[in-house]
C-alpha positions as CSV (number, residue, x, y, z in Angstrom):
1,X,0.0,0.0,0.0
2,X,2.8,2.3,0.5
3,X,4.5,1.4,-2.4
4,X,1.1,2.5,-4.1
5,X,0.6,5.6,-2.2
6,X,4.5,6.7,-3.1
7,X,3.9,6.0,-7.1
8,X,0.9,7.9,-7.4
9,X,2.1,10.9,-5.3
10,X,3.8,13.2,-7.2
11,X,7.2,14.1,-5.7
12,X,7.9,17.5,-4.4
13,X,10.4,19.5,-6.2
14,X,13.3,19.3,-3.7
15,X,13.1,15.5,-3.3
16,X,13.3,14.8,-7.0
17,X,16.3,13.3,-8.8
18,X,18.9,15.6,-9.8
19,X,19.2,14.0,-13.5
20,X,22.0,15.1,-16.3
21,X,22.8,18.0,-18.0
22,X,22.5,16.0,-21.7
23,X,19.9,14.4,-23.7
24,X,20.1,10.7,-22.8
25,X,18.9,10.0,-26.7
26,X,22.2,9.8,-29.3
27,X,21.6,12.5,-32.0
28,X,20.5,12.2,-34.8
29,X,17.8,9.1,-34.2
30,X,15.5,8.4,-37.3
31,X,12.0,7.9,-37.2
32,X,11.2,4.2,-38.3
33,X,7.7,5.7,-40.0
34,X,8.5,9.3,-41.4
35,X,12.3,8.6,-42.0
36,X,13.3,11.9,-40.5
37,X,15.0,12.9,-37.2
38,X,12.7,12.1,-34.3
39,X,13.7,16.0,-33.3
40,X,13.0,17.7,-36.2
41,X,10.0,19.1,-37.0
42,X,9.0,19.6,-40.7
43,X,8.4,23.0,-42.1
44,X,5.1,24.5,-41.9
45,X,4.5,21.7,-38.6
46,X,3.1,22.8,-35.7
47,X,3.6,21.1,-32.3
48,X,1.3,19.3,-29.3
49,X,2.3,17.5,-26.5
50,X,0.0,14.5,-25.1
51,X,0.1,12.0,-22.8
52,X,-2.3,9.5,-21.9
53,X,-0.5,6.4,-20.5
54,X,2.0,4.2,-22.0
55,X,3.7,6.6,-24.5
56,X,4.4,3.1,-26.4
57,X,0.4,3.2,-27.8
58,X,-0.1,6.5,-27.8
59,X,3.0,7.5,-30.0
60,X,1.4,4.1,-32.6
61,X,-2.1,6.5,-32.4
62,X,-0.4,9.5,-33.3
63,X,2.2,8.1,-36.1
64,X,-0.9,6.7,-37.8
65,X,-2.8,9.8,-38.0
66,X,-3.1,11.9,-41.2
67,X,-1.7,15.2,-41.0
68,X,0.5,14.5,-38.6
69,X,4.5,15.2,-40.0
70,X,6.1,13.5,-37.0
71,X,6.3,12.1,-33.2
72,X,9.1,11.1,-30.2
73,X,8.8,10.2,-27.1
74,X,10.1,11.5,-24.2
75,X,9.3,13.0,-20.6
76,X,7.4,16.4,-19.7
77,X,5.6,18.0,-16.9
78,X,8.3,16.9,-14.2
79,X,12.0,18.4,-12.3
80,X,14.7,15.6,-13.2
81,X,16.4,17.1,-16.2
82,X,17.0,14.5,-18.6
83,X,15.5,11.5,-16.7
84,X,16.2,8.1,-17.6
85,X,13.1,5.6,-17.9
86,X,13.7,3.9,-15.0
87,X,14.3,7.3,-13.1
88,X,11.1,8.3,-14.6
89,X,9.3,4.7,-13.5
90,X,10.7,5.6,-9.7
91,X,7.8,8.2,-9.1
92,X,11.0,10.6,-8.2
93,X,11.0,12.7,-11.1
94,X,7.3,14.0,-11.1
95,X,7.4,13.3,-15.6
96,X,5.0,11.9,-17.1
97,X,5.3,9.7,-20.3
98,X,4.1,11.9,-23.3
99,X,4.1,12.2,-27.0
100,X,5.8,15.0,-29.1
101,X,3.5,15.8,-32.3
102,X,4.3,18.0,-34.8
103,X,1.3,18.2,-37.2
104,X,0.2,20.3,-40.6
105,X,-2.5,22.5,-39.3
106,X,-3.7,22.8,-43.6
107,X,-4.6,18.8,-42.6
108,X,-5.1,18.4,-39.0
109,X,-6.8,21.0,-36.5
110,X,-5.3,20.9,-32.9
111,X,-9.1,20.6,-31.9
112,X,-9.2,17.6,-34.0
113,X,-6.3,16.2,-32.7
114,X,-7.9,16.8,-29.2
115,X,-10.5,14.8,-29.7
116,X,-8.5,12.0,-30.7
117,X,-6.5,12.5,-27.1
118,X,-9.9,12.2,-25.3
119,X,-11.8,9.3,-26.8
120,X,-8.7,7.1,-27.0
121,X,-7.9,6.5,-23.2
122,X,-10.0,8.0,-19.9
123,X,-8.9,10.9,-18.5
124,X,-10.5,10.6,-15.4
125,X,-8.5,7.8,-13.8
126,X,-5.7,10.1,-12.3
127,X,-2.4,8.7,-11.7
128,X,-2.8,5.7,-13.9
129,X,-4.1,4.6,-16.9
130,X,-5.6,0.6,-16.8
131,X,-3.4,-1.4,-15.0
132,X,-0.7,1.0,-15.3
133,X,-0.1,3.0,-12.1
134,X,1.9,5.9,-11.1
135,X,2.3,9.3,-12.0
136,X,4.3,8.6,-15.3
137,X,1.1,7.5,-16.1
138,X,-1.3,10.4,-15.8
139,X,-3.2,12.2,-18.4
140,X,-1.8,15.5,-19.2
141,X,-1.9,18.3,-22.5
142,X,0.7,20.7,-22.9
143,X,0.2,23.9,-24.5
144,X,2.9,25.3,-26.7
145,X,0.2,28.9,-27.3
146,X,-2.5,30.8,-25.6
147,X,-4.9,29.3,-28.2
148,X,-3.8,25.9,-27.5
149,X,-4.6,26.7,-23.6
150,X,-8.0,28.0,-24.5
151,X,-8.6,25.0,-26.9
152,X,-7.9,22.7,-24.7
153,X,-9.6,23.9,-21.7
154,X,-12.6,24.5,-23.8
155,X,-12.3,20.7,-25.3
156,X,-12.0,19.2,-21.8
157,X,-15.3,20.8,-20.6
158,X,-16.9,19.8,-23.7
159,X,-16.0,16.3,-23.1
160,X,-16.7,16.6,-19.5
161,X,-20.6,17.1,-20.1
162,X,-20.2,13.9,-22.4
163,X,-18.4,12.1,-19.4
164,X,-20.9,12.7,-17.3
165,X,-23.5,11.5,-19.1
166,X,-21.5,8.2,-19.6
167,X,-21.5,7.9,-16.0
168,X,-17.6,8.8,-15.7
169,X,-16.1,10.9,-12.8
170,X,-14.3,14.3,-13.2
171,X,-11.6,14.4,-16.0
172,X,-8.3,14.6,-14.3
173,X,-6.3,15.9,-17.5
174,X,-3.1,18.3,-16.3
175,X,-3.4,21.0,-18.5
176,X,-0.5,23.5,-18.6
177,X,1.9,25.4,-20.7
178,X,4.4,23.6,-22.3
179,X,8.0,23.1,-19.8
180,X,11.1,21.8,-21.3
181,X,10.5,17.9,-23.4
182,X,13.5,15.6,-22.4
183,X,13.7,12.6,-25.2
184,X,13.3,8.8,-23.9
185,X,15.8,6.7,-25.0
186,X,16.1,5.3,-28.8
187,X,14.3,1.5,-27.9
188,X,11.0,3.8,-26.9
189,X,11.0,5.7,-30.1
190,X,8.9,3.8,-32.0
191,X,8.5,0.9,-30.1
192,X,5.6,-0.8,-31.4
193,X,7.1,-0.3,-34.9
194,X,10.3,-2.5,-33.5
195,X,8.3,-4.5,-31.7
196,X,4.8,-5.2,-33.4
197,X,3.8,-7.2,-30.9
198,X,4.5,-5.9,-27.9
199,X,2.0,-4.7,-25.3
200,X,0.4,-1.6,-25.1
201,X,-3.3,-1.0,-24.9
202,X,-5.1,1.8,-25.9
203,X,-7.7,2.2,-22.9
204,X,-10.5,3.9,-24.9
205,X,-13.5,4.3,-23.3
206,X,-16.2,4.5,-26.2
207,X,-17.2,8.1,-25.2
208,X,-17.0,10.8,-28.0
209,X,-18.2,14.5,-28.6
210,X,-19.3,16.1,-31.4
């Protein structure tokens, strides 16, 4: 139980690790789907940061979504600068596992892209997603403008009221301004590319909002 209680607590800022002052991820790494630097983001790309669970799926859900010019992996929303995975897995960071997505707003809205974020794993289970516990695992958007902020925020309470109908609790998304992204390591990028069968469930929860 207090294993439990320490993994979905996040850590205060004084107690976290003290990390390293450079990227744990060898430059440059080349995305197995677009071919390009995970880093790079193509001209005329705009970015969004989510994270709901695994990173492993949700980078998959991204990749395979038109309009969007390219995803990595990595850590955000946390105090360890350039955590490691298991650093990040310790609870002693305060990251959370998230997905870079650069994305051509002439193809793709950031509203649309929103509502692929909330009907494809529940955002009101808090520090966990499934049978995935811990804070690494909590639901969070980044905002990298005003508008995103006001999107997003107006997007949650939209899906909120559809939530409640469903008979869900209170979404428990972080919503925030975009802090520094730290790269995972190289064997995250893409995992489910390298590794087509490995395990990583999208926890969808069947509710949607028009």
């Amino acid at each position: 139980m207090l294993f439990s209680r320490t993994k979905t607590t996040l850590v205060e800022p004084e107690k976290a690790l003290p990390g390293r002052s450079s990227s744990i991820l060898v430059n440059p790494t080349f995305h197995d789907i677009f071919g390009i630097p995970v880093q790079k983001v193509p001209e005329g790309s705009e970015v969004a940061y989510f994270a709901l669970g695994c990173f492993w799926g949700a980078e998959k859900l991204f990749w395979n979504t038109p309009g969007v010019t390219n995803t990595a992996v990595g850590y955000a929303g946390g105090f360890t600068p350039n955590p490691t995975y298991e650093e990040v897995c310790s609870a002693r960071t305060g990251h959370t596992e998230i997905v870079k997505v650069s994305y051509d707003p002439a193809k793709i809205s950031y509203e649309k892209l929103l509502k692929i974020f909330f009907e494809d794993h529940d955002p009101t289970q808090g520090m966990r997603q499934g049978n995935d516990v811990g804070t690494q695992y909590r639901s969070a958007i980044y905002t990298t403008s005003p508008e995103q902020q006001a999107t997003a925020e107006r997007l949650r309470d939209e899906f909120q009221t559809a939530f409640n109908r469903a008979g869900y609790g209170r979404i428990t998304t972080e919503i925030a301004p975009a802090g520094e992204f730290y790269y995972a390591e190289d064997y995250h990028q893409q995992y489910l590319d390298k590794n087509p069968f490995g395990y990583c469930p999208i926890h969808a929860t069947g509710v949607t909002c028009n």
